[in-house]
N, C-alpha and C positions, 0 to 999 in steps of 0.2 A: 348395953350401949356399944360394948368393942363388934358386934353383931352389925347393928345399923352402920357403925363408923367403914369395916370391911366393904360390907356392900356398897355404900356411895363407892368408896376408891375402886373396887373393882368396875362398878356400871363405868365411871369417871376414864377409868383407864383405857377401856375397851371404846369407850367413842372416841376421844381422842387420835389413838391407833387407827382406830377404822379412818376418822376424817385425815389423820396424815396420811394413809395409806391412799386415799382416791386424791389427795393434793398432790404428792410426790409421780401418782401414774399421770396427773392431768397435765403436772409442767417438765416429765421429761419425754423429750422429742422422740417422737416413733416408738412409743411402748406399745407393746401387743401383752392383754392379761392371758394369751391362749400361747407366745413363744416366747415371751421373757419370764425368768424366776422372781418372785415378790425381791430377794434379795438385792437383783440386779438394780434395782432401785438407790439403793446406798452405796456400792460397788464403786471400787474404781474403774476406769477405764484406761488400759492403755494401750495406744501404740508404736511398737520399735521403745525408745528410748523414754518417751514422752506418757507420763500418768498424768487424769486429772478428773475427778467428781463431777458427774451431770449436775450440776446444781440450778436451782436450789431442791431437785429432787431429792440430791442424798443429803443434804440436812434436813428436810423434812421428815425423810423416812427413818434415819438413824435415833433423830432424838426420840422421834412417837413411840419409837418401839422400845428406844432406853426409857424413857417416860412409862410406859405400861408396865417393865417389867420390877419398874421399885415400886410402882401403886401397888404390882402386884406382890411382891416380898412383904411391903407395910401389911397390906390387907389380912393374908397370910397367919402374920405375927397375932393380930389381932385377935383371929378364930384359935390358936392354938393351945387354949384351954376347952374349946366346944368341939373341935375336933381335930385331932393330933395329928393322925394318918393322913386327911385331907391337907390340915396346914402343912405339913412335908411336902407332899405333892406340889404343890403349890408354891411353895415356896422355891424349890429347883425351877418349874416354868417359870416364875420371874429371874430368877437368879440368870436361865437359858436364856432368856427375852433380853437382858441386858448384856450378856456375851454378844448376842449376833449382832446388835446397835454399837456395840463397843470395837468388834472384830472386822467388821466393818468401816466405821467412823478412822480406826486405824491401822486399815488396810493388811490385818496380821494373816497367818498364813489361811491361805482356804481350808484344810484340813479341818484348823483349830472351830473356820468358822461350822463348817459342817456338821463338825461335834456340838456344837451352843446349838444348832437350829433342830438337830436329831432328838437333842434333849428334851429341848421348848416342845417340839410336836409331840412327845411320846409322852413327856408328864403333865402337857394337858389333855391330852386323849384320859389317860387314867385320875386327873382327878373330876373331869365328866362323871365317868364310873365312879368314884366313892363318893360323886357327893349328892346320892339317890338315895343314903338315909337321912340328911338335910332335910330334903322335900316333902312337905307334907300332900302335896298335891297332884295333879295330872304330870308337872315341872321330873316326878320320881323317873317317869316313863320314858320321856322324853330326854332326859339328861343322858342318862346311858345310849340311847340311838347316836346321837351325837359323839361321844367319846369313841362310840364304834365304828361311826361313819367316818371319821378323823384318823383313825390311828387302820384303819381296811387301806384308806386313802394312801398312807405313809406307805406302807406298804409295797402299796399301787406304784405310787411314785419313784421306790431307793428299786424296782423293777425293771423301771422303763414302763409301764403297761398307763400311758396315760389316756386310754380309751375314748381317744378321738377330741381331748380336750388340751392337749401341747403338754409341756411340761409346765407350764404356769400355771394354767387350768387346774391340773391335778393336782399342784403346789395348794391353790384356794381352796381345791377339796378337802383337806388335810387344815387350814387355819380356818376359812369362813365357820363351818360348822363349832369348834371350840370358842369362836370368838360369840360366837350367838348365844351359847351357853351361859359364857362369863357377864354376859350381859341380862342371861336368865337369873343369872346365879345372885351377880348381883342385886340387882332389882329385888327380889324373894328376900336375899337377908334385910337390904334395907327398908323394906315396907313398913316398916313400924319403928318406932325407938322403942326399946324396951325398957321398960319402967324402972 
């Protein structure tokens, strides 16, 4: 049952996110996803003297992404009898997920935010990768492309080498791919309740 219950919260978590994520780009003014970072969405803004939130984009963007990252720590909890090493993993990308909604939300130093988001992206690239003995299906193959298209991408990105896609572009390169997982992932646990 803590199987089926993980799954719903992560499918759960992962749409949510996604739909804050295309609300938060749709109402603030002159976002480009090819020359703004996803983070810039929650950010503050300021100039000389004067700070202030795009809103209502960075309360949109800040809570979906705090919101993901405790479905994800619950969900986490849940598997950490059926798979240890995966729930650790997982457990840090939610943990990272609610740094950057937090470090943001309250404006704390960039630094700090960079380290939450380096987090988020490297320990969901890697639980992609561990969670291929999960899968009993086509799901096995596919799961690790994705951790590795994610975490190439990271790479790509802390580089500069954003291959013709901005620095946003190659941002989504790095989240889209783990976010489609988690939504694999979910789905696969939650298909059944276990008896």
């Amino acid at each position: 049952m803590s199987r089926y219950y993980a799954g719903l919260l992560f499918t759960i978590g992962v749409i949510e996110f996604f739909i804050g994520l295309l609300w938060a780009e749709a109402t603030y003014p002159g976002y480009s996803i090819a020359n703004n970072t996803i983070s810039s969405l929650g950010s503050m803004i300021c100039q000389g003297d004067q700070c202030h939130f795009n809103e209502p984009a960075a309360s949109i963007f800040n809570s979906s992404v705090t919101i993901l990252g405790i479905l994800i720590v619950i969900g986490a909890y849940l598997l950490w009898n059926m798979q240890r090493g995966l729930a650790i993993t997982l457990i840090i990308t939610g943990i990272g997920a609610i740094g950057v909604g937090l470090t943001l939300a309250f404006h704390s130093a960039p630094i700090l935010h960079t380290l939450v988001s380096f987090i988020t992206f490297l320990f969901a690239g890697i639980s992609a990768l561990l969670s291929t003995t999960i899968f009993k299906n086509w799901l096995r193959f596919v799961s690790p492309l994705m951790g590795l298209v994610s975490l190439i991408s990271m790479v790509l990105f802390a580089t500069g080498n954003y291959l013709g896609l901005g620095i946003g572009g190659m941002e989504r390169m790095i989240v889209y791919p783990v976010l489609l997982w988690g939504l694999a992932f979910g789905g696969y646990l939650s298909r059944e309740k276990e008896a």
